[in-house]
C-alpha positions as CSV (number, residue, x, y, z in Angstrom):
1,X,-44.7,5.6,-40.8
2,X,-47.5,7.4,-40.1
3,X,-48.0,9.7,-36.8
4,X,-51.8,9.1,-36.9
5,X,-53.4,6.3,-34.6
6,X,-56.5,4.6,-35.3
7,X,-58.3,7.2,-33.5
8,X,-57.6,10.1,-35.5
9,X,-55.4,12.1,-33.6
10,X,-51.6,12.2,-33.9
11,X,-49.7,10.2,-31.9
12,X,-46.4,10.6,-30.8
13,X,-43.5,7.6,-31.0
14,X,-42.5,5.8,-27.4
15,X,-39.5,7.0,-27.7
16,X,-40.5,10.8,-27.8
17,X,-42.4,10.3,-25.2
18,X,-40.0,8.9,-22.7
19,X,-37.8,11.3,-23.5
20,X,-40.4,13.8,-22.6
21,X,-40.9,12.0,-18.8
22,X,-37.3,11.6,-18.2
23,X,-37.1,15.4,-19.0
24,X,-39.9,15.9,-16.6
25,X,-38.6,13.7,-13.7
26,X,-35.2,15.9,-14.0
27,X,-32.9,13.5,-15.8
28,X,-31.3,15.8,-18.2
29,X,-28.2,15.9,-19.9
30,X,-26.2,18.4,-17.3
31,X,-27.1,15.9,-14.2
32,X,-25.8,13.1,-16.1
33,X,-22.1,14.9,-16.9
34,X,-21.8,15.8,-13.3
35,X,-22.5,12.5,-11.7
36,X,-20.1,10.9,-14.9
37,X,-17.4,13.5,-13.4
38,X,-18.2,12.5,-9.6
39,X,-17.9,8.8,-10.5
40,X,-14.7,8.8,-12.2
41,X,-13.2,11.2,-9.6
42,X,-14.3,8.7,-7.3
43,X,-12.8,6.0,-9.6
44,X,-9.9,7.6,-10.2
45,X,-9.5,8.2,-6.2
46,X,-10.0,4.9,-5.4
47,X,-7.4,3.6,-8.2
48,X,-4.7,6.0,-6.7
49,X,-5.3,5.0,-2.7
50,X,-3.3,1.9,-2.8
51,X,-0.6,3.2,-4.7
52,X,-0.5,6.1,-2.7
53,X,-0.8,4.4,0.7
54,X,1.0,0.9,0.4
55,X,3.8,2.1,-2.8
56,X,6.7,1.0,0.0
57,X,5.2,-2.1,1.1
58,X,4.1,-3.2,-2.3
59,X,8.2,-2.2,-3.4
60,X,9.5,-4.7,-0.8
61,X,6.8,-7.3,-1.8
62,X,7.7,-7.4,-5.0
63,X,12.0,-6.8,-4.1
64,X,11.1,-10.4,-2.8
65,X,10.2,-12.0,-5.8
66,X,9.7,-15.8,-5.9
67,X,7.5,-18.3,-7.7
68,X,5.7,-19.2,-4.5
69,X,2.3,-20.3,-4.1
70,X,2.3,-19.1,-0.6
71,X,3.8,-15.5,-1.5
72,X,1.9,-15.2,-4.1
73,X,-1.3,-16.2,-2.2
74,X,-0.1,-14.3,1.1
75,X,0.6,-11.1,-0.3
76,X,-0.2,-10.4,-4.0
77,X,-4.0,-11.2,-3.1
78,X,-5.3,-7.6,-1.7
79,X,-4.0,-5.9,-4.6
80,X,-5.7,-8.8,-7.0
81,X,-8.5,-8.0,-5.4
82,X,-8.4,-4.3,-5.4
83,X,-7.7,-4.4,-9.4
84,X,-10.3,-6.8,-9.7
85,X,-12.9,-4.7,-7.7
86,X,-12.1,-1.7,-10.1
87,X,-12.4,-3.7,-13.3
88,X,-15.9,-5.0,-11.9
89,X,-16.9,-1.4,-11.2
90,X,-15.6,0.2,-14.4
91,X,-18.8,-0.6,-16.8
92,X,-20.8,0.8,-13.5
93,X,-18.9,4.0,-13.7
94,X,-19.1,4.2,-17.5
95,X,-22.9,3.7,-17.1
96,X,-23.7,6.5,-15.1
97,X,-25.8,9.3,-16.3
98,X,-26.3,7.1,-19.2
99,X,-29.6,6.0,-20.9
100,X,-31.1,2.7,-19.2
101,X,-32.6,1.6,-23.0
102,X,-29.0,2.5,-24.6
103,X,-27.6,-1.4,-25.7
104,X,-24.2,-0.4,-24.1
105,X,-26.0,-0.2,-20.9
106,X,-24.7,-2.9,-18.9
107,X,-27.7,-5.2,-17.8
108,X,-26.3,-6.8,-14.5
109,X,-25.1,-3.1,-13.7
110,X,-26.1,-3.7,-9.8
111,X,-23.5,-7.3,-9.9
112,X,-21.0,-5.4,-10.9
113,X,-21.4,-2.9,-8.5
114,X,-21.6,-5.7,-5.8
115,X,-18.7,-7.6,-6.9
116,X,-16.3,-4.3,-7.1
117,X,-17.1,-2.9,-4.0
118,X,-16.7,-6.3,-2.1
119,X,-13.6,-7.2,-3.8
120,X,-12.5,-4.3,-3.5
121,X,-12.6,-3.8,0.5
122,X,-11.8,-7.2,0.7
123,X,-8.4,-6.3,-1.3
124,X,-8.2,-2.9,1.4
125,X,-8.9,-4.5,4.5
126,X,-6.1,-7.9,3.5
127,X,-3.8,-4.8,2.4
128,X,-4.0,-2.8,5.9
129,X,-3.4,-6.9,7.9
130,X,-0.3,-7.4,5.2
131,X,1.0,-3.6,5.9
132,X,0.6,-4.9,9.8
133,X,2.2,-8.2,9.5
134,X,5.1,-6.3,7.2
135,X,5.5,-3.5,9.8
136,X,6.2,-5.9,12.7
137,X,7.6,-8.4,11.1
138,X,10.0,-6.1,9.4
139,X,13.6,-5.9,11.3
């Protein structure tokens, strides 16, 4: 392959040159480690919150044990819906600081971030009305 263009002058490859402006707009590699190491903190953090936070209520869910359709609806959903929000936000946190041409990039990278941050307050918020229900209910 030659790096002369029809003109005459040397040319250089595209992907050189992107490098180059992504380089020049700031994107370089020490940016992209830190926000990797803020995202999975923040991963990490949001992971740890219910079992930090609802450990005894989840205990005495699950001391309760029965092959209910309405237990399992009434209170397994939050925390099927907070595993499922981090499992839709995983391949966003994995992505970040990452190349937007690399192939393991994920293409619908803004879906997932939707879908895991719904389902997962939508898992927080049912878990704080089922901690509610559990404390009052609770002799």
């Amino acid at each position: 392959m030659s790096l002369v263009g029809d003109d005459g002058p040397p040319t250089r490859p595209p992907f050189w040159a992107e490098r180059d402006r992504r380089r020049a707009l700031g994107h370089d590699a020490r940016a992209g480690r830190q926000a990797r190491r803020i995202a999975w903190a923040g991963f990490v953090l949001a992971a740890a919150l219910p079992a930090v936070a609802f450990a005894p209520l989840v205990a005495d869910i699950a001391s309760q044990w029965r092959l209910d359709l309405h237990y399992l609806v009434a209170e397994w959903s939050p925390w099927v819906l907070m595993g499922a929000g981090l499992i839709a936000s995983a391949p966003v946190v994995w992505s970040i600081g990452r190349d937007p041409e690399s192939r393991l990039y994920p293409r619908a990278r803004n879906a997932y971030a939707g879908w895991g941050v719904t389902l997962y307050l939508l898992g927080l918020a049912l878990g704080v009305q089922v901690a509610q229900i559990g404390t009052t209910v609770a002799p």
